[in-house]
N, C-alpha and C positions, 0 to 999 in steps of 0.2 A: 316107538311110542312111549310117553310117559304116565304114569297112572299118580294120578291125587285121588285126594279126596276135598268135596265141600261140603261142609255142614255134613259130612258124615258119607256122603254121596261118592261113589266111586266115579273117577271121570278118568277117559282112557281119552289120552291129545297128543299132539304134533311136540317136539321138542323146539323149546323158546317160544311157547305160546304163553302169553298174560295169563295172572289169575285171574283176570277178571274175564277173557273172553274163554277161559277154562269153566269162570261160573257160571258166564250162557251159557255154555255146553250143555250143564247140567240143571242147567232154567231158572237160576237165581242169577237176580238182578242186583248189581252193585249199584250205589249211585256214584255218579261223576259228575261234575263242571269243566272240569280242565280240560278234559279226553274229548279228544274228534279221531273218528276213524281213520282219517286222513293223514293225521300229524303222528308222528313221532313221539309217544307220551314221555314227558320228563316231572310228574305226579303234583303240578304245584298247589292245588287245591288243596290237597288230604283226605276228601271226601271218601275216595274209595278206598281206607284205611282194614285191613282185615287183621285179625289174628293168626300166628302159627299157632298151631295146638303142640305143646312141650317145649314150648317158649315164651320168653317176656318178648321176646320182638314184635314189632309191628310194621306190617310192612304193604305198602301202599301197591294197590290190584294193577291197576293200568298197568306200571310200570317194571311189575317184579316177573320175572318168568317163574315157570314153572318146574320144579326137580322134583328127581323120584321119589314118592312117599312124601309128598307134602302134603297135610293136612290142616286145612285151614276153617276158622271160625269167621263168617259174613256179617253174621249179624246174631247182636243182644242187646243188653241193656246199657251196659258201656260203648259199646261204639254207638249206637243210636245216642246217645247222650254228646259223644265227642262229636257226630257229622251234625246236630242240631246247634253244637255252639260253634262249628267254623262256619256254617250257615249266617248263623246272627252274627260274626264277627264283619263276617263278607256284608252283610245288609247294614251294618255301620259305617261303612266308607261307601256305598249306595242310595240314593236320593228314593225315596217309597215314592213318588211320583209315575205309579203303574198306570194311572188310568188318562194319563198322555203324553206315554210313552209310544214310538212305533210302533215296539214291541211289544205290547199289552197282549195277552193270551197267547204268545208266542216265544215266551221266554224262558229258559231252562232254568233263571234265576227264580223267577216267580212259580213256576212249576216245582221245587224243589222247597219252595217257601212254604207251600202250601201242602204238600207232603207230608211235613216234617211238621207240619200244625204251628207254626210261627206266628205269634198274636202280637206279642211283646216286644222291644226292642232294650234288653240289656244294657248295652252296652252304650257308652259316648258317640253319637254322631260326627264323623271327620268327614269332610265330603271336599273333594279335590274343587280347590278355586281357579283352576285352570282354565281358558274361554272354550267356546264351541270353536272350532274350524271349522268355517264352511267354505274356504278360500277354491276349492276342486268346484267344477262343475258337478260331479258326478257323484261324489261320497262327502256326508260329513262323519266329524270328528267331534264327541260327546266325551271331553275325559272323565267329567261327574258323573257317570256310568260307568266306566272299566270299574274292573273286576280284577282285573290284574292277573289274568287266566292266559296271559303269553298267547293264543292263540291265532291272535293278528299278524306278530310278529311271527312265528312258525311258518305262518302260510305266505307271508310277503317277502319271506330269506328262504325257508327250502322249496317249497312249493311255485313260489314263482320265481325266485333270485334275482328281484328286484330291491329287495333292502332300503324298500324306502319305509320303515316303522322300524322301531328298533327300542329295546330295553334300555333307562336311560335312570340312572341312580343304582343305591345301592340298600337291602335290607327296605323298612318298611319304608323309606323316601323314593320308592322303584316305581318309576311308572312308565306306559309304554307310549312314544309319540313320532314324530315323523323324523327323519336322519337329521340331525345338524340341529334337531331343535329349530325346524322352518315351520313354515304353512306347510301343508298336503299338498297344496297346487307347485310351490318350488320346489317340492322334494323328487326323489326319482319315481316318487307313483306311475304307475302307465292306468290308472282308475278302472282297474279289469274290477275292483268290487270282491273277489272272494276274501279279504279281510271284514266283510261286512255280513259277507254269505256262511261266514265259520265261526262269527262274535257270537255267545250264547248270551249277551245284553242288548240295548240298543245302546252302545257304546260305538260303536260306528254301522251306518246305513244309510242308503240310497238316499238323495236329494228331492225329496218329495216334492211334485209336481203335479199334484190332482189339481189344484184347486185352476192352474193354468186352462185345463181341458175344461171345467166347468164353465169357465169366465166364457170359452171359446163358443162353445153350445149353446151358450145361453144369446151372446151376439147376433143378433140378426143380420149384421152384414158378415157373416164368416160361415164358410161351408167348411165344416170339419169332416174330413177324409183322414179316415184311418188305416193301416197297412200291419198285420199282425205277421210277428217271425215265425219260421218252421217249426222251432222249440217252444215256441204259448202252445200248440194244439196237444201237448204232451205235458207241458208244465203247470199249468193252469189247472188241471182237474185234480190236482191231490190238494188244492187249498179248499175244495169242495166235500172231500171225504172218500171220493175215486182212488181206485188204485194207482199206483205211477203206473204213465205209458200211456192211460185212459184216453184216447184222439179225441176232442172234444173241438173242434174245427168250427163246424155248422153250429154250434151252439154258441162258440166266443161270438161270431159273427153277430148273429139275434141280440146277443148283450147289449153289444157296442152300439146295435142297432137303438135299442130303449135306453142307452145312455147321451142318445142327443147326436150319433155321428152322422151326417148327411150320405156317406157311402162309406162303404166296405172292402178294403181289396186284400190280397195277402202277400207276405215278400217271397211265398215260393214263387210266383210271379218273378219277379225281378230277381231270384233266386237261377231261375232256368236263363234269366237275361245274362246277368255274370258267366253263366258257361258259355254262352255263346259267343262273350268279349275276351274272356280268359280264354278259351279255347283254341280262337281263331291264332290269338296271342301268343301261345304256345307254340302251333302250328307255325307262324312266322319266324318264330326266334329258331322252329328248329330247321324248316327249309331254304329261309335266306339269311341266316346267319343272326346271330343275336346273344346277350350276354345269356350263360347259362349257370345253372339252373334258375328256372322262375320258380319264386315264392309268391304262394296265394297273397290275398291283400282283402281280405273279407273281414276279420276281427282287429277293431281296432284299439284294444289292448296291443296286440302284436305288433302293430303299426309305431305304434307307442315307443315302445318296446327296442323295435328295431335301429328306428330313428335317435334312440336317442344310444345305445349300446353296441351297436354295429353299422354307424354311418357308413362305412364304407362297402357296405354290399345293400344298396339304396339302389342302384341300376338291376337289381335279381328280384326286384320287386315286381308284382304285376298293375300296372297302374291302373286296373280295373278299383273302380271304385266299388263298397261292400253294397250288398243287394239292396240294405236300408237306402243307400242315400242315392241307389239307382233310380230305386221307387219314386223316392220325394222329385227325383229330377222329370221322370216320363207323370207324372200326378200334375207337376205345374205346367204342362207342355203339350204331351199328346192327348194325358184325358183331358185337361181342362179344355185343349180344344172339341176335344167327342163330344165334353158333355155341355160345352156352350159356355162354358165357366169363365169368369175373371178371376186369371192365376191371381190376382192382387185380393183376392177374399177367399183364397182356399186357404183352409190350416191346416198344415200337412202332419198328421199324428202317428208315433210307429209303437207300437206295445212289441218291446224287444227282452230277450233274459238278461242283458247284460248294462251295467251299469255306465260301462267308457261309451258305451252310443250317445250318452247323455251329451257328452265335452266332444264325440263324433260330427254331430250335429253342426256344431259351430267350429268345428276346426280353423276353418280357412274361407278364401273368398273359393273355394275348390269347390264348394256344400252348400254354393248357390250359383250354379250352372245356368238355372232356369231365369236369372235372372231376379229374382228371389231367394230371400230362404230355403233350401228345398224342403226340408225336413224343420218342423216349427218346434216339435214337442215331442222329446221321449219319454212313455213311461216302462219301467216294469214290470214283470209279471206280478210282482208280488203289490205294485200300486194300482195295477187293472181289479184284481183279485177284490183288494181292501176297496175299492169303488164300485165293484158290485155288489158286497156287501152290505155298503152303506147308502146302497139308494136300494136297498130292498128289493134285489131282483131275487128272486128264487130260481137261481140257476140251473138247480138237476130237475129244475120241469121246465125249462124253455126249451123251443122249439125250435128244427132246425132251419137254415137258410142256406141258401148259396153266396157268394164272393159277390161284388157288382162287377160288373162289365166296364169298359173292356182289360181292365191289367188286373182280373182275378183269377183267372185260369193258370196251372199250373199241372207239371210233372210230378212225377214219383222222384226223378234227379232233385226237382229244388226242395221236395220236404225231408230229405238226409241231408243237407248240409246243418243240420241242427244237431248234429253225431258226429264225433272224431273221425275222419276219414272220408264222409260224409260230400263234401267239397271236392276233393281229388275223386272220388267214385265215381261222381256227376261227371266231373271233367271226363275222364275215361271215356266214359260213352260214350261223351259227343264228340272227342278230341278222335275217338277212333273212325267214328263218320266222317269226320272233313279228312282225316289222311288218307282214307284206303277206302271212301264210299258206298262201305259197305256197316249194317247195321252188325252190332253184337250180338253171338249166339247166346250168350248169357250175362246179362247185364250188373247180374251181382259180383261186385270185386272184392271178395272174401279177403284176401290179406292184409286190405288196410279197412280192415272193420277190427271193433274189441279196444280194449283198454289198455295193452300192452303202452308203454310211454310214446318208443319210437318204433315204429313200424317199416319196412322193409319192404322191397320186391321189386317184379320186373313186368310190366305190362307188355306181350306180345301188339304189336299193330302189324299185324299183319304182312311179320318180317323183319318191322322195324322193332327192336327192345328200347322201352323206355324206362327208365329206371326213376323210382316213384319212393318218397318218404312222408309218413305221416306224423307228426308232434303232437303233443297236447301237453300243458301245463309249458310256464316259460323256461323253469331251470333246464327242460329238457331240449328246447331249443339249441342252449348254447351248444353241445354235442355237435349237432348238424352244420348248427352255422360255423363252429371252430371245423368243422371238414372244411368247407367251401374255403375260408380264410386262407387255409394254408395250400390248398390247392392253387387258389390266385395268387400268391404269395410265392409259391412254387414254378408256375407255372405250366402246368397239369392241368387234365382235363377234372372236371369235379365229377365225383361218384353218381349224382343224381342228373336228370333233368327236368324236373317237377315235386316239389315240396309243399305239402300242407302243415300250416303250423295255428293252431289253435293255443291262445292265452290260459283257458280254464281247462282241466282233468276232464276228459270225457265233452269236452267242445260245450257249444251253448247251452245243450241242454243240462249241464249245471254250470250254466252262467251265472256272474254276481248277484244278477234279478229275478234269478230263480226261485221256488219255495224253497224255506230254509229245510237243512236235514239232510241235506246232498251227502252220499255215502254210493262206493260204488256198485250195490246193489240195485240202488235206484238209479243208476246212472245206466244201467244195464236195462230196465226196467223201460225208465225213457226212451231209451234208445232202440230197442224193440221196436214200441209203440210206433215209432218213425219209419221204421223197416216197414213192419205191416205196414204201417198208410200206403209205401211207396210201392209194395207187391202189389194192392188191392187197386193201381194206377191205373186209367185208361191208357195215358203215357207215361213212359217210362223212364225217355232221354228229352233233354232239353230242347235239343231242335225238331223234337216233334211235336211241340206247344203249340197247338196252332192259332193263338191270340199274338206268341210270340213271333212266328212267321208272319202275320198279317202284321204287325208293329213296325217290323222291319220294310214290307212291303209299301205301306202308306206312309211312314214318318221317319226311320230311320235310315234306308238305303240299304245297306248291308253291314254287318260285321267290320268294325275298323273304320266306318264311313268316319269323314269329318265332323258329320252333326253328331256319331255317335262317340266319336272323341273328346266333341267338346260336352255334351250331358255325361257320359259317362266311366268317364277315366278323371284321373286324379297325378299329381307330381308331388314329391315326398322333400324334404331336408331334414341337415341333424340337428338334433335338438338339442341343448344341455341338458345334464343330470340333473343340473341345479339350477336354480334361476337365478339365486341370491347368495 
């Protein structure tokens, strides 16, 4: 252990811990801009500037570890003077345009403005004359808001090692934009959104879509049918004042309900449908031969991802289309026929965490199965959130409801796939019913639960060992998929036969759409929340759904049928890096 001191405070820590997480220890608060727990700090603010006490140095918290007998100064009147004018410098190349901004009350810039008592503005106004990019379906691009705090570019080269944003000049001409100096949409984006989810400005975020749902609601020939993912009943309630993890389920439902939706269903629903297509899936590839291992095919970041950086392991895919755009397909199909409906006036609406659902949506003629659109309108959590706000619902006194009938019924298996591992769990269960017939002693697959990057193990089937990997975040991908490469390449069997690989740290539930502040305590927190729903489950595995058995029974035949081939599977190609 190493011992400082702060502000006089003795603090006993780990060796190479920050001074700044050395001054939480001891419950003083640094301020930062730059610093996300996630990233890597390289200190470009200055904000969290401290004093050595027996020195002129100064040396920035994030960044600087800790040695024995360091004694350091947080805070006086001189550094309160120096973070008050990198503030005002920072707010001179920043447009004061807060009150219609996204980010209005959710801004670490504006929070730190106000702080710091900032009334005045000093300094010359320079404000970047650069356009908006909105050329992505899914994320725009504001560069009259950067900040120039790197933190985009960190999460888009380490965090996901997609490198489509990148640092571009040099000294005060630096500023951060998409590779090659393209649009967003031709650069190598896969539109997962956590550049938008780690911006402390509205310098980049989600493509706002509310007013799309209002138009819908308000049409009297449009029956808006809504479908909420795993991670809203966890994500949603800390924009309310709830702790993370708070399941607030029955209550999104009532919202959705007072905000004009003609029904209600959820994607654990269509959640338990994917294990049963994935499943069967797997089961075929491993008893009559088939490329192996199979990679999930549920986020499509990844999808993204893959296609465009590992074209040639495009057959290890599982062509099970993601649970969202299952839904939209059984919504224009089997309910519109339950519920008498003309598929030609339903709007099919999904409240998802992730912002590539958005560009998901309209993929291909693959994400209108039904013959339609399937899926008309994504929003995010944090656009469901900001819209019930602004129609005045008082949320933590609404009442609770149920799903509508018939695709709202769901397992304990489809509300974890909102959690790293989550998906392969689900599969587990059911995958072990159709091989060996027999139900699971214990349904919890502890190994590939947690936050570890890549996860490891061997699932007994009863004789059979199947060797299971779970991913999260993309750089960590390449690891897995660079096995498989050289294995085919080789000509060797590959290590795995079943791989979950999630685009976001900790899976959707800190997806792009998520509330901002995603850190892996709250990722933890969330991810709980999931557990518990899925313990507290009537069922437990997917093929014990019994809406999802009767779906099959009346409409879709069985598992792999042709009708469910063609609503519910998907065919992939490479994509370019670049467009242009």
């Amino acid at each position: 252990m190493v011992h400082v001191k702060i502000n006089g405070i003795p603090v006993e820590v780990e060796p190479g811990t920050s001074v700044l997480n050395a001054a939480k220890q001891a419950g003083v608060r640094i301020p930062t801009l730059c610093y996300h727990d996630d990233l890597t700090p390289f200190g470009s603010c200055g904000l969290c500037i401290v004093k050595q006490e027996g020195s002129a140095k100064i040396i920035r918290a994030c960044a600087a570890p800790v040695n024995e007998g360091l004694s350091v100064i947080t805070h006086d009147a001189e550094l309160y003077e120096v973070r008050k004018t990198i503030l005002e410098l920072i707010l001179s190349t920043h447009p004061s345009s807060c009150l219609t901004c996204i980010r209005n009350t959710e801004c670490e810039l504006q929070d730190l403005a106000a702080e710091f008592g900032i009334r005045e503005q000093p300094f010359e106004v320079r404000l970047s004359d650069r356009p908006k990019d909105t050329s992505s379906a899914s994320i725009v691009l504001d560069p009259e808001k950067c900040i120039k705090c790197g933190r985009c570019v960190q999460v888009c080269q380490d965090l996901q090692g997609t490198f489509a944003l990148e640092f571009i000049g040099r000294g005060d001409g630096t500023y951060m934009a998409p590779a090659a100096m393209l649009k967003l949409d031709d650069s190598p984006c896969v539109k997962c959104g956590q550049c938008a989810a780690h911006c402390p400005v509205g310098a980049i975020y989600e493509k706002d879509e509310i007013g799309s749902f209002r138009k819908a609601v308000n049409d009297p020939d449009k029956k808006v049918v809504v479908q909420i993912a795993p991670s809203i009943r966890v994500g949603l309630s800390e924009s309310f004042g709830l702790p993370a993890g708070t399941v607030t389920t029955k209550k999104i439902y009532f919202a959705l309900k007072k905000l004009g939706a003609y029904a209600v269903h959820d994607t654990n629903f269509s959640a338990d449908l994917t294990i049963i297509e994935e499943g069967h899936e797997l089961v075929g590839r491993l008893t009559k031969g088939g490329v192996m291992p199979l990679l999930t095919s549920c986020c499509p970041s990844w999808i993204d991802y893959v296609q465009k950086y590992y074209p040639d392991l495009l057959d290890h895919v599982s062509s099970c289309k993601s649970p969202m755009q299952m839904h939209g397909a059984i919504t224009k199909t089997f309910y519109a026929e339950k519920a008498g409906l003309d598929p030609s006036k339903i709007y099919s609406v999904a409240i998802m965490p992730c912002t590539a659902k958005k560009f998901e949506s309209k993929r291909d003629d693959n994400m209108s199965a039904s013959g339609y659109q399937d899926v008309d309108l994504v929003l995010t959590t944090r656009e469901l959130a900001r819209m019930i706000k602004d129609s005045a619902i008082d949320f933590l006194k609404l009442e609770e409801m149920e799903a509508d009938s018939p695709i709202g019924e769901y397992s304990g298996a489809g509300t974890i796939f909102g959690a790293t591992g989550g998906v392969m769990e689900a599969a587990v269960r059911t995958a072990y019913h159709v091989v060996t017939g027999k139900e699971m002693e214990r349904v919890e697959v502890e190994a590939v639960r947690g936050l570890d990057e890549i996860k490891k193990g061997t699932v007994d089937f009863d004789g059979t060992p199947i060797r299971v990997a779970v991913v999260h975040g993309l750089s960590h991908a390449k690891e897995v998929l660079d096995e498989i490469r050289e294995a085919k390449a080789n000509g060797t069997k590959a290590p795995y036969e079943f791989i979950e690989i999630m685009a976001c740290r900790g899976g959707c539930i800190a997806g792009g759409g998520q509330p901002y502040g995603a850190n892996d305590i709250l990722r933890k927190e969330r991810s709980a929340g999931l557990y518990a729903d899925d313990k507290k489950s009537v069922y437990r595995c997917s093929h014990q759904n019994p809406s999802i058995i009767k779906l099959y029974e009346d409409f879709l035949e069985k598992p792999m049928s042709e009708k469910a081939h063609h609503l519910l599977h998907t065919t992939y190609q490479e994509l370019p890096l670049y467009k242009a």
